[in-house]
C-alpha positions as CSV (number, residue, x, y, z in Angstrom):
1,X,43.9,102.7,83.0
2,X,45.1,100.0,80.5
3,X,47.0,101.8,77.5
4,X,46.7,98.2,75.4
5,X,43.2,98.2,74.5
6,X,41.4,94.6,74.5
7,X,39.6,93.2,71.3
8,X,35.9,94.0,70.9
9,X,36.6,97.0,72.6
10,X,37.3,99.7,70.0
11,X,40.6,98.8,69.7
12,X,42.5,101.4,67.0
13,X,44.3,100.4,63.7
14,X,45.8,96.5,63.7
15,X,49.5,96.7,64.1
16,X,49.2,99.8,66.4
17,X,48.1,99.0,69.7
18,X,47.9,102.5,71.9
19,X,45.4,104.9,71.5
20,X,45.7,107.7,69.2
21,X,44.7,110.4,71.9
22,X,47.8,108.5,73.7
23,X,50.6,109.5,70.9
24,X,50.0,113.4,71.4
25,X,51.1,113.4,75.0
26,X,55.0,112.6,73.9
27,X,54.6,115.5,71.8
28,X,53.0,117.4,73.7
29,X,55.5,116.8,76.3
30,X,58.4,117.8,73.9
31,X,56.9,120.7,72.7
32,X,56.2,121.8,76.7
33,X,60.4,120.6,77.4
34,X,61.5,122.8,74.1
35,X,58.9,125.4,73.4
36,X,57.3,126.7,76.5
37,X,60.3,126.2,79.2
38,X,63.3,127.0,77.2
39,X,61.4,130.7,76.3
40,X,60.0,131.1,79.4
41,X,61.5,134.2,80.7
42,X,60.3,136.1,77.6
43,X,57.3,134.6,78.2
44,X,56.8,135.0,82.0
45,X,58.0,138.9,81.5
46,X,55.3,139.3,78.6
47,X,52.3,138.1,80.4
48,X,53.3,140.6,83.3
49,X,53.6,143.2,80.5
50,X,50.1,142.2,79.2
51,X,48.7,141.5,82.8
52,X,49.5,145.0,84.1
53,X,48.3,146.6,80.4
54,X,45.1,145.1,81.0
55,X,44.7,146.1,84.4
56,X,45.1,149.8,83.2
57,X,42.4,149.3,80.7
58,X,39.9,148.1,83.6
59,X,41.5,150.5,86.2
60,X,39.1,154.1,86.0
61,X,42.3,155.4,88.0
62,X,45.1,154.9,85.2
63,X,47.6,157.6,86.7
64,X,47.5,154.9,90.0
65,X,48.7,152.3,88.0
66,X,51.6,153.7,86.0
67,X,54.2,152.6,88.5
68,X,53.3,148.7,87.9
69,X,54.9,149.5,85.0
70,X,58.3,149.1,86.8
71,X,58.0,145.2,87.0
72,X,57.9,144.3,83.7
73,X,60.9,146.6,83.1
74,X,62.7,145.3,85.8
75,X,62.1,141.7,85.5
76,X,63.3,141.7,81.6
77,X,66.2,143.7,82.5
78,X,66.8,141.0,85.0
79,X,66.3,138.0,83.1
80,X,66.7,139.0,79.6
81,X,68.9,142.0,78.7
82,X,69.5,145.4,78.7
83,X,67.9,146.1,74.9
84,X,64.7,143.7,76.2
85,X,64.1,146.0,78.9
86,X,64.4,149.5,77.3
87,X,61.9,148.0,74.4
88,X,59.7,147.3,77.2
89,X,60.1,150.6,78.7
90,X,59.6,152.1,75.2
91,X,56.4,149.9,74.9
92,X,54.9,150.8,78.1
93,X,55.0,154.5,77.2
94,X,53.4,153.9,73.9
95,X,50.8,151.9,75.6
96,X,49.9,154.3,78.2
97,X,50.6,156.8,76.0
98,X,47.4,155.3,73.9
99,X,45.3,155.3,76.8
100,X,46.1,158.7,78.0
101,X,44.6,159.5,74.4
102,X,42.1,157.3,73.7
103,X,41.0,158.0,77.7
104,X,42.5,161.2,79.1
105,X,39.9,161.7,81.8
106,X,40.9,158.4,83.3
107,X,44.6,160.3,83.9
108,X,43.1,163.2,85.6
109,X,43.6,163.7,89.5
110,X,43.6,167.8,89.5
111,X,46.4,168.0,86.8
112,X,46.2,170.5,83.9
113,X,47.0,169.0,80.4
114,X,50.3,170.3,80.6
115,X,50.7,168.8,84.0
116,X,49.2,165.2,83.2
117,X,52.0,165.1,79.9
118,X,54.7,166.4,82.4
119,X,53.8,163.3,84.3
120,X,53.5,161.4,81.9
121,X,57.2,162.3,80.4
122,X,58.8,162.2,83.7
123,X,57.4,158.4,84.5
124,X,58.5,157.5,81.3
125,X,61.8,158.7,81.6
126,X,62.2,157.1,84.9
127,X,60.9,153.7,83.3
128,X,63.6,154.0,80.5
129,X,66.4,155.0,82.9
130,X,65.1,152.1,85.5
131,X,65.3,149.7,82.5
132,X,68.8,150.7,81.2
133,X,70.5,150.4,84.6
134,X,68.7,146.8,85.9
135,X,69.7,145.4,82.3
136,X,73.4,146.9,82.8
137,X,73.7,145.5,86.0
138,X,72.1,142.0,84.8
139,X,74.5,142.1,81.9
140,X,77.7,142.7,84.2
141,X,76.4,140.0,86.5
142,X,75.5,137.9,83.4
143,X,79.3,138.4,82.0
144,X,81.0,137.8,85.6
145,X,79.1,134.7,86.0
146,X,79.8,133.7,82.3
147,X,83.5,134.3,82.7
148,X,83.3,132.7,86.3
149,X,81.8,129.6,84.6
150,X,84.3,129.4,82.1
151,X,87.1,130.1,84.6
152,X,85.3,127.4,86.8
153,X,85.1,125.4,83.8
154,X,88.9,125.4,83.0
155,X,90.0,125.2,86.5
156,X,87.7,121.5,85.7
157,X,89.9,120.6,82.9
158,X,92.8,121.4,84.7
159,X,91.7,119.4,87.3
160,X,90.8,116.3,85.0
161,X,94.4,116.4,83.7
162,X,96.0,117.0,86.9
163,X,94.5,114.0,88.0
164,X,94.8,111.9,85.3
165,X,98.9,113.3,85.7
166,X,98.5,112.3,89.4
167,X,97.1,109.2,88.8
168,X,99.9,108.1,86.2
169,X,102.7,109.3,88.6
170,X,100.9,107.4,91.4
171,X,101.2,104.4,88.8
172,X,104.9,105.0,88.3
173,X,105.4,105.2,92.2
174,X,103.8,102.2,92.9
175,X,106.0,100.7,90.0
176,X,108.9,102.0,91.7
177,X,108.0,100.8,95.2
178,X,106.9,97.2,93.6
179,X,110.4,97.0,92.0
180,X,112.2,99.0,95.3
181,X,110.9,95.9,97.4
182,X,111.8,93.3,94.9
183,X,115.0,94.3,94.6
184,X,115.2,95.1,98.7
185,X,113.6,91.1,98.6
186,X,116.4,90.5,96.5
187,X,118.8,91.7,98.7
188,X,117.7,91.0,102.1
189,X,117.8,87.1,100.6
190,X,121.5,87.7,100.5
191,X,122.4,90.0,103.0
192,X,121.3,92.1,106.2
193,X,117.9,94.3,105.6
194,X,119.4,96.7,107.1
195,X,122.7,96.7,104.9
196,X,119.7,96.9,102.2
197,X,117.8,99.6,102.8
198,X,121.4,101.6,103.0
199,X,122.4,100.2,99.9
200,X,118.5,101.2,98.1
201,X,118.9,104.9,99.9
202,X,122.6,105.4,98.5
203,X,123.5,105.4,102.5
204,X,126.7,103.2,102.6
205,X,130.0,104.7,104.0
206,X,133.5,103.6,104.0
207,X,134.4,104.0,107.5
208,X,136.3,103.3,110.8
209,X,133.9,102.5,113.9
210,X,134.4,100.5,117.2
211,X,132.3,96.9,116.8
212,X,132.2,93.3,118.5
213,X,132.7,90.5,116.2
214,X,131.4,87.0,116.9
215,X,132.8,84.2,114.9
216,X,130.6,80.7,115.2
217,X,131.9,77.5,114.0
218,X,130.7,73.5,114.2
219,X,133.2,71.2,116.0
220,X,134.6,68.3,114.0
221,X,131.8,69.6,110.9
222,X,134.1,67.2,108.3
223,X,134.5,64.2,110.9
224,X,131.5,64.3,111.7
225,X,129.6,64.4,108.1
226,X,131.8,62.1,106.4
227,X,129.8,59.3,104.8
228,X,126.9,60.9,105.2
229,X,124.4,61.7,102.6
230,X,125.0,65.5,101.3
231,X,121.2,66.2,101.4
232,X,121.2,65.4,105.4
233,X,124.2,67.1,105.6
234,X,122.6,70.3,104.3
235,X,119.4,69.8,106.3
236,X,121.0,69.4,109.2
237,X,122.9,72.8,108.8
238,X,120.0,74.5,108.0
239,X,118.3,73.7,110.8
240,X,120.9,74.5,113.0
241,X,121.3,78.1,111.5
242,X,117.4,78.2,111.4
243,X,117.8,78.2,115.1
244,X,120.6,80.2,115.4
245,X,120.2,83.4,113.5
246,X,117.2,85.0,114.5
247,X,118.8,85.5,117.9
248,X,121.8,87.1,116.1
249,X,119.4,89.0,114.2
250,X,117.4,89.7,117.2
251,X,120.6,91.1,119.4
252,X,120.8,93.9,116.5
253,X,123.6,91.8,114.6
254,X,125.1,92.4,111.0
255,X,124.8,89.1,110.0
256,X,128.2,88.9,107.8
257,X,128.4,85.5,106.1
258,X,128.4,82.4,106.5
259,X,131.7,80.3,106.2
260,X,131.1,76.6,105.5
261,X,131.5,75.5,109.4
262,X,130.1,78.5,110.7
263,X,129.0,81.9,110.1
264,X,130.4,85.3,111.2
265,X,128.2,88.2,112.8
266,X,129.3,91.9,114.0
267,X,127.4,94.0,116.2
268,X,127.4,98.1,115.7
269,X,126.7,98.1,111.6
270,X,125.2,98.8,110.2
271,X,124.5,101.3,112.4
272,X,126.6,102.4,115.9
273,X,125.5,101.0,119.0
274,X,127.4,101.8,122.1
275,X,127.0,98.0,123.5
276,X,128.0,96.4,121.1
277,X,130.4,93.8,123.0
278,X,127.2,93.4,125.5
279,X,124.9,92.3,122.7
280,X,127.6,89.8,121.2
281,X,128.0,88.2,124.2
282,X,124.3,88.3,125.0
283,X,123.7,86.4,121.5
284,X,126.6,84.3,121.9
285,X,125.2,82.7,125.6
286,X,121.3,82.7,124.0
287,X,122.9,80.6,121.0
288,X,124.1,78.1,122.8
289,X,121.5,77.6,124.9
290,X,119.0,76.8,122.2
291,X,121.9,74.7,120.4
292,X,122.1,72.7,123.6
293,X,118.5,72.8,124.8
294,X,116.8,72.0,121.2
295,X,119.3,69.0,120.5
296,X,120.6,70.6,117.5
297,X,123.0,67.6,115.5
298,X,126.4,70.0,116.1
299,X,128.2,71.8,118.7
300,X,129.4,75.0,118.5
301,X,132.4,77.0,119.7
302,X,132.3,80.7,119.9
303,X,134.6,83.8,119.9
304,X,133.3,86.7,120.4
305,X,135.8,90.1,120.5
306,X,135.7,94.0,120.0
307,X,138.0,96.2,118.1
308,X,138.6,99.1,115.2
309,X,137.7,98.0,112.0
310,X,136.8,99.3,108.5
311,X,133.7,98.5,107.4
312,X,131.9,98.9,104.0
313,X,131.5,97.4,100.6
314,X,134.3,94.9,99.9
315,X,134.7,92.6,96.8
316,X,135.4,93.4,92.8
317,X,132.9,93.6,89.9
318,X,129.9,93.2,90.9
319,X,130.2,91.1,93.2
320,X,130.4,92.6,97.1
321,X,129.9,92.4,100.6
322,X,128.8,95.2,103.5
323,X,132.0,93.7,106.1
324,X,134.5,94.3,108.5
325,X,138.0,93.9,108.6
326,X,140.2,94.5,111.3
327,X,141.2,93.0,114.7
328,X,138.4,92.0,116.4
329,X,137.1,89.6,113.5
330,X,140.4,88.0,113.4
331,X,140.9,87.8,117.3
332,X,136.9,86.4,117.3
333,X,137.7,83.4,114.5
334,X,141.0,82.8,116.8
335,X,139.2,82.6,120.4
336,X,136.8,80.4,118.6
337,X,139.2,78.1,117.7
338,X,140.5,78.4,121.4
339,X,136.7,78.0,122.9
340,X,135.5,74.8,124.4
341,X,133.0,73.2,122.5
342,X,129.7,74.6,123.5
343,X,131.4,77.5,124.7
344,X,132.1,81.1,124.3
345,X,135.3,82.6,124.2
346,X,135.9,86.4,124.9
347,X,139.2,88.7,124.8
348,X,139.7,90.5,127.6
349,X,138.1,94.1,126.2
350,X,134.8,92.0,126.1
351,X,135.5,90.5,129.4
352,X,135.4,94.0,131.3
353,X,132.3,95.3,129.2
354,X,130.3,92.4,130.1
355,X,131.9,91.2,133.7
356,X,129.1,93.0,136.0
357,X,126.6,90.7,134.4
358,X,128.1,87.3,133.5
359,X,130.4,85.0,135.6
360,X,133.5,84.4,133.7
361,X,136.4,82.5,133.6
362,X,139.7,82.5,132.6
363,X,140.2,79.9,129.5
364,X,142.9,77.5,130.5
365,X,145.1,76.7,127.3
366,X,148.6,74.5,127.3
367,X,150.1,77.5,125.5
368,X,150.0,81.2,124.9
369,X,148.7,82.1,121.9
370,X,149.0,84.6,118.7
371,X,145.5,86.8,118.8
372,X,145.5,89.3,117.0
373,X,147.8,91.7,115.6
374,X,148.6,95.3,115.5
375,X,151.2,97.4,112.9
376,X,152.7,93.9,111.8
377,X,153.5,93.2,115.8
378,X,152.1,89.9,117.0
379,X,150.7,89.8,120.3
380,X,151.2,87.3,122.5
381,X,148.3,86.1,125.7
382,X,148.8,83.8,128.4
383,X,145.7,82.2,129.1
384,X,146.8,80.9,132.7
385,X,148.5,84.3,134.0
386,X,145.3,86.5,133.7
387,X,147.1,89.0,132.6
388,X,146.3,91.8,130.3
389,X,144.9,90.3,127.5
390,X,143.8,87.2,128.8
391,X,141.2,85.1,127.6
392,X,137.9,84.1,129.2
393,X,135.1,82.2,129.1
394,X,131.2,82.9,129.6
395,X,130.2,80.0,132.1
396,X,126.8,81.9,132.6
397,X,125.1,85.3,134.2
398,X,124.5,86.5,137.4
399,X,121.5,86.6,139.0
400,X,120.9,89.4,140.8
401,X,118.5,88.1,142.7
402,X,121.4,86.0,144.3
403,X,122.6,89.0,146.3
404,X,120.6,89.3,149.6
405,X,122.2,92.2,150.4
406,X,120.3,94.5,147.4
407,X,117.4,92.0,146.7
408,X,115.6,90.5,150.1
409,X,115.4,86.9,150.3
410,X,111.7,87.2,150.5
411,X,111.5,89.2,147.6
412,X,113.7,86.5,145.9
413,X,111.4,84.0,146.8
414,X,108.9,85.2,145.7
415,X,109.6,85.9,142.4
416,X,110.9,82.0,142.3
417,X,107.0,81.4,142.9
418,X,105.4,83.9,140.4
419,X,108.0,82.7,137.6
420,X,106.3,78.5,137.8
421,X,103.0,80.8,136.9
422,X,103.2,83.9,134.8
423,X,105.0,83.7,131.3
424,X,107.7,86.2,130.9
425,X,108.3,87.8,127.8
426,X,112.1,87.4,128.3
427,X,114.0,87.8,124.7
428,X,112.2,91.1,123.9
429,X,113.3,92.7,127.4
430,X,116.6,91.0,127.7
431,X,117.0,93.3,124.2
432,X,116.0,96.5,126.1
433,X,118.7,95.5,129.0
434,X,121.0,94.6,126.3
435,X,120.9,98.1,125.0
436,X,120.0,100.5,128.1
437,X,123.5,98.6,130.1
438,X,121.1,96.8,132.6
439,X,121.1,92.8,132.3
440,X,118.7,91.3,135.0
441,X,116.9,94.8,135.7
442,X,113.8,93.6,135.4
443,X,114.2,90.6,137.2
444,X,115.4,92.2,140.0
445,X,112.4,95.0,139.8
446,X,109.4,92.1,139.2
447,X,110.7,90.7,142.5
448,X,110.5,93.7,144.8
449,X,107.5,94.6,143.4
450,X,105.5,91.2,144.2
451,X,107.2,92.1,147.6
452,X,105.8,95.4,147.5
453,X,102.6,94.4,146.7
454,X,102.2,91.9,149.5
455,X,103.2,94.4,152.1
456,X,100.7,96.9,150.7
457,X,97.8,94.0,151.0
458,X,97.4,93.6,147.2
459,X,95.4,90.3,146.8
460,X,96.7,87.2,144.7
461,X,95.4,88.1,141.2
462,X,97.0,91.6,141.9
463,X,100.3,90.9,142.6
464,X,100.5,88.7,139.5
465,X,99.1,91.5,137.5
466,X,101.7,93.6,139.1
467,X,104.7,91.0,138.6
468,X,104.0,90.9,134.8
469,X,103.5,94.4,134.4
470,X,107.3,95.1,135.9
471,X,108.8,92.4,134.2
472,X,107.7,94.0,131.0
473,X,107.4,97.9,132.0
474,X,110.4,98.7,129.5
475,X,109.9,97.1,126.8
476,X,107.8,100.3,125.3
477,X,111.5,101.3,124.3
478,X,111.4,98.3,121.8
479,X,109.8,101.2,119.5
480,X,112.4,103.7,120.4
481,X,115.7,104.0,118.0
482,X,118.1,102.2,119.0
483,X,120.7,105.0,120.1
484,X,118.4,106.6,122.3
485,X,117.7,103.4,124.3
486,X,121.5,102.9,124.8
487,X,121.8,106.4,126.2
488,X,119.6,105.2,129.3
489,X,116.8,107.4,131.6
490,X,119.4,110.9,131.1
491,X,116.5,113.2,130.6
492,X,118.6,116.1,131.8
493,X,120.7,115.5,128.7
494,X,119.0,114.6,125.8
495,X,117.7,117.1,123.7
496,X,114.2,118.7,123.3
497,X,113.0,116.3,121.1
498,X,114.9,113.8,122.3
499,X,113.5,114.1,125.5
500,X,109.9,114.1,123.9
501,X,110.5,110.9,122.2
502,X,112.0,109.0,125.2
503,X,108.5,110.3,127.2
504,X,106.4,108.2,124.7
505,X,107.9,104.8,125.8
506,X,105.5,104.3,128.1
507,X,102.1,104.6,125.7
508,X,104.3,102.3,123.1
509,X,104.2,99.2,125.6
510,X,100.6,98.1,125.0
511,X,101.3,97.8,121.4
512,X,105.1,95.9,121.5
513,X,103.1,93.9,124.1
514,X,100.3,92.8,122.0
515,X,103.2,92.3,119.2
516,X,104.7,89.6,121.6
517,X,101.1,87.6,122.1
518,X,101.6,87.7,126.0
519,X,98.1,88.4,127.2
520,X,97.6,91.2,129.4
521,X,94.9,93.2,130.9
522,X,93.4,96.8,131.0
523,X,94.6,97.0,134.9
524,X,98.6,96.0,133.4
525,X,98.9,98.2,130.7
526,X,97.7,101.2,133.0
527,X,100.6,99.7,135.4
528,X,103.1,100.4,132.6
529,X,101.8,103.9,131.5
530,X,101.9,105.3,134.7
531,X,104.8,104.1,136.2
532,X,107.0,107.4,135.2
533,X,104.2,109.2,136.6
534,X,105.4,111.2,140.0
535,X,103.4,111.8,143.0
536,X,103.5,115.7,143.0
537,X,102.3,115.6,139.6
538,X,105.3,116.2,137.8
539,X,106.0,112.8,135.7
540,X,104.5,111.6,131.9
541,X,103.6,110.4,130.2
542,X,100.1,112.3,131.1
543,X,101.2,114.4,134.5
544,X,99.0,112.5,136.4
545,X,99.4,113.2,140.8
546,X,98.4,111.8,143.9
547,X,96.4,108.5,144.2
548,X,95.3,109.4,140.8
549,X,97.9,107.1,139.8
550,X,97.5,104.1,139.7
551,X,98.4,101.9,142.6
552,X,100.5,99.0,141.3
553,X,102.0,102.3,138.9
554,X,103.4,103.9,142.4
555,X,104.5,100.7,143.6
556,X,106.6,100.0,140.6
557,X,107.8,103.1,140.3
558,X,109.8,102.7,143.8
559,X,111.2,99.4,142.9
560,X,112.2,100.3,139.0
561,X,114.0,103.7,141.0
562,X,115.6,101.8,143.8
563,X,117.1,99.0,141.2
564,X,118.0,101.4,138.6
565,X,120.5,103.0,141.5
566,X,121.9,99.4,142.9
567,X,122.3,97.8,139.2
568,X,124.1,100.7,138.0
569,X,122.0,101.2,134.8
570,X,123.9,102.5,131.5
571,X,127.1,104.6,132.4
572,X,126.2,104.9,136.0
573,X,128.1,102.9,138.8
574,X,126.0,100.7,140.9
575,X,125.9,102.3,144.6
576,X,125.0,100.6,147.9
577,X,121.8,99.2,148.9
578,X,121.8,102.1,151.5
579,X,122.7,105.0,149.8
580,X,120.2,103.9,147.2
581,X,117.3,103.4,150.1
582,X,118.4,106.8,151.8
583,X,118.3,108.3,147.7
584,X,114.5,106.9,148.2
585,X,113.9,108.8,150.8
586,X,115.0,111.8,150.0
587,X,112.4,111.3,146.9
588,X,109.9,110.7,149.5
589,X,110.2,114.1,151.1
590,X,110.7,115.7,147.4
591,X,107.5,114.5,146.0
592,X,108.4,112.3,143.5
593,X,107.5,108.9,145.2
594,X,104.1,108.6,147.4
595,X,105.5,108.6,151.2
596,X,103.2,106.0,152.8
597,X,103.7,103.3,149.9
598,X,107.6,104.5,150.3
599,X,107.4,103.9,154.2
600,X,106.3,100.5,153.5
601,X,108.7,99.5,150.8
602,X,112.2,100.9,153.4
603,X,110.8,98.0,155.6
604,X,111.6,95.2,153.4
605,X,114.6,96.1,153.8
């Protein structure tokens, strides 16, 4: 239908444009919206009033119909209120009240006069009575539900201002956190982030601990940079400590300061670690191997020694640095000054913390020399004597696959052949090693378990599966704290929770792994999960028995147990290959490792 009508067709009065029969329906509409719906329970309970009151005036019957009087009643006491709905009960006794005399025959079913009023009287008073009590109990409801609505109503408002409160304090903690990381970005420019994060949580303590110090320097830096321009002078540092410090950082070191020719690291602060002098030396070696291997433009010599100190917030105003100060930093910038260039120097306490895993040598020197010095008593060292308090020097580490006696040959070989073809995620385990008192462990385990894994007629693509997965099967405790991970595989000591933690190390690996970029599959990382599962069913992380476990899992399993004996992991002292194989063995018959896969692996011995 067009609502515009078109000229020559009736159209109304110029300047209007829609019909005039058009206009009532908006009010028409309204009066519907505000008249009719906003009234309508009055309305809906009077036309069942005047429904019912005609349908007595019809009825011949009238005494049949008095009880339809009841919905009326009961509906305006419902929807209205209590005074609606005794009117109306008032009303309907008047109205039959009319009929009974306008009509009394129609009220008639064998009941005198007296009987029919009697009736009549009682029905009414039952209408009344009905009406009062459905209107009082609408009312109640009505006044619960109108105090519920205004409780419901406040508990709103409450609820807009809480979160408008919650909202502006969310504000305020982001504004916190915004200027929290500034100033930790602040800090972390000129110090360790871990000395930071102390320093913003109010953490720092004055304090005595055991730590290893490892002083750096460049040989002949002022020969060597005279007459050269200062800007390639400062490049050519930066790039040199661009190289060097995120080992030290990497091998859990307090990276001190740096001192014009060098730079000056401890290891165990910030926080304790109990091998500290096997991480300094560990960083010391890795540095100068990338200064040597990357063609860096210096040389460096460093010292590396452990000893008390005091550590904590040293300086005046405001103006101070989280350091140490005590014997082992001044023995450290000593041996350095001692140390061959492109070497590392170590005092003798160092020397017997790392000796099971690097090959040292005592440092020749044409004289003794002053060390350190303790209660204002200088200490001399003779360098040639190899006596107590001798000096050495790092000239590498052992390999342990170099010992035929605890690794076979073949399994040596081997991993010679896999290493050309798989890349080896060797920093982040060499950390683990570092800290669980086990240089070389997985090495050592990778091999046997590509030896393994040929005897037990894995196929090519296996066996390099296998290989990576045991070169990497610890490095899951990369997301354990640090002081856990330096108490070793000690279940039987750790606490509860402890323990707990320790048991997740396997589920971790997949996600340090991906951190690291090494690609790996599905069949890998179910390698590493598994491979503290037991045979009898009693291992984790999942408690999985039986061939249910995976394959490559059991196999690594036997060699990661049989290495952990002969390389003497943590505080334990490494025992023969024998005793370790009959210590297999004995975990053949005990459940723990799968007895035919165990059979084969005693006869590559």
């Amino acid at each position: 239908m067009t609502l515009i009508s078109s000229p020559g067709r009736g159209s109304p009065e110029e300047g209007d444009g829609v019909p005039q029969q058009f206009q009532l329906l908006p009010l028409l509409a309204d009066f519907v919206r505000t008249r009719l719906l906003s009234n309508f329970e009055w309305l809906f309970v009077a036309a069942t009033f005047f429904g019912i009151a005609a349908s007595l005036w019809l009825a011949h019957e009238k005494l049949a119909f008095l009880n339809f009087y009841f919905i009326p009643v009961l509906l305006a006491g419902y929807f209205l209120n209590t005074r609606s709905a005794v009117i109306g009960a008032l009303l309907s006794i008047l109205v039959v009240s009319f009929f009974a005399v306008m009509s009394p025959d129609s009220f008639y079913q064998e009941l005198s006069r007296m009987g029919l009023w009697l009736h009549l009287v009682t029905w009414g008073s039952f209408l009344i009575l009905t009406g009062a009590i459905v209107g009082g109990i609408a009312d109640k409801l009505r006044g619960r539900f109108l105090k519920a609505s205004e409780t419901l109503m406040r508990i709103e408002a409450a609820n807009e201002r809480l979160t408008r409160s919650y909202k502006r304090l969310e504000e305020h903690n982001l504004g916190i956190e915004a200027e929290k990381a500034r100033i930790e970005a602040v800090l972390n420019s000129t110090m360790d982030p871990g000395v930071a994060r102390l320093i913003i949580a109010q953490k720092v303590a004055n304090e005595r601990r055991e730590l290893s110090a490892l002083s750096a320097g460049i040989v002949e830096l002022a020969e060597r940079s005279r007459g050269q321009p200062a800007g390639e002078v400062v490049a050519g540092l930066n790039r040199l400590y661009a190289a060097v410090e995120p080992l030290l950082l990497h091998y859990k070191a307090h990276l001190d300061r740096y001192t014009g020719d060098g730079l000056l690291a401890e290891f165990g602060i910030p926080y304790p670690l109990k091998r500290h002098a096997v991480l300094a030396a560990l960083a010391a070696f890795r540095i100068q191997q990338r200064a040597s291997s990357e063609n860096l433009p210096w040389k460096l010599k460093v010292g590396v020694a452990s000893g008390d100190c005091v550590i904590g917030l040293i300086g005046s105003g405001g103006r101070r640095n989280y350091t140490a100060v005590g014997t082992a930093v001044e023995t450290a910038q000593r041996l350095r000054a001692l140390c061959p260039p492109g070497g590392v120097a170590v005092e003798e306490a160092v020397a017997e913390a790392v000796r099971r895993w690097f090959q040292l040598r005592p440092l020749q020197t044409q004289a003794a020399v002053r060390l350190s010095f303790s209660e204002g008593t200088a200490r001399k060292v003779s360098a040639e004597t190899g006596a107590p308090g001798a000096v050495y020097e790092l000239i590498g580490m052992k390999d342990p696959l170099d010992d035929p006696d605890r690794i076979p040959a073949a399994a040596a070989a081997r991993y010679a052949d896999l290493a050309k073809k798989v890349a080896l995620p060797l920093q982040a385990v060499s950390l683990i090693e570092a800290l669980e008192g086990g240089l070389g462990h997985s090495r050592a385990v990778s091999s046997l378990a590509a030896a393994l894994g040929d005897a037990a007629g894995l196929d090519e693509r296996q066996v390099r599966g296998l290989f990576l997965a045991a070169s990497m099967h610890d490095v899951g405790k990369c997301g354990l704290p640090d002081e856990l991970v330096g108490e070793g595989d000690r279940l039987e000591e750790f606490s509860a929770e402890q323990a707990e933690l320790y048991r997740t190390h396997p589920v971790l690996a997949e996600k340090v792994i991906e951190q690291t970029g090494v690609p790996c599959s599905p069949e890998i990382f179910g390698i590493i999960r598994q491979h503290h599962e037991r045979f009898d069913g009693a291992g984790f992380p999942e408690g999985l028995k039986g061939d249910a476990i995976n394959l490559g899992a059991r196999i690594l399993q036997l060699c990661d147990a049989y290495e952990r004996l002969t390389g003497g992991l943590g505080e334990r002292d490494p025992v023969e290959p024998s005793e370790a194989l009959a210590e297999i063995r004995r975990g053949m018959g005990a459940g723990r490792f799968d007895p035919k896969l165990g059979e084969v692996f005693l006869k590559l011995f």
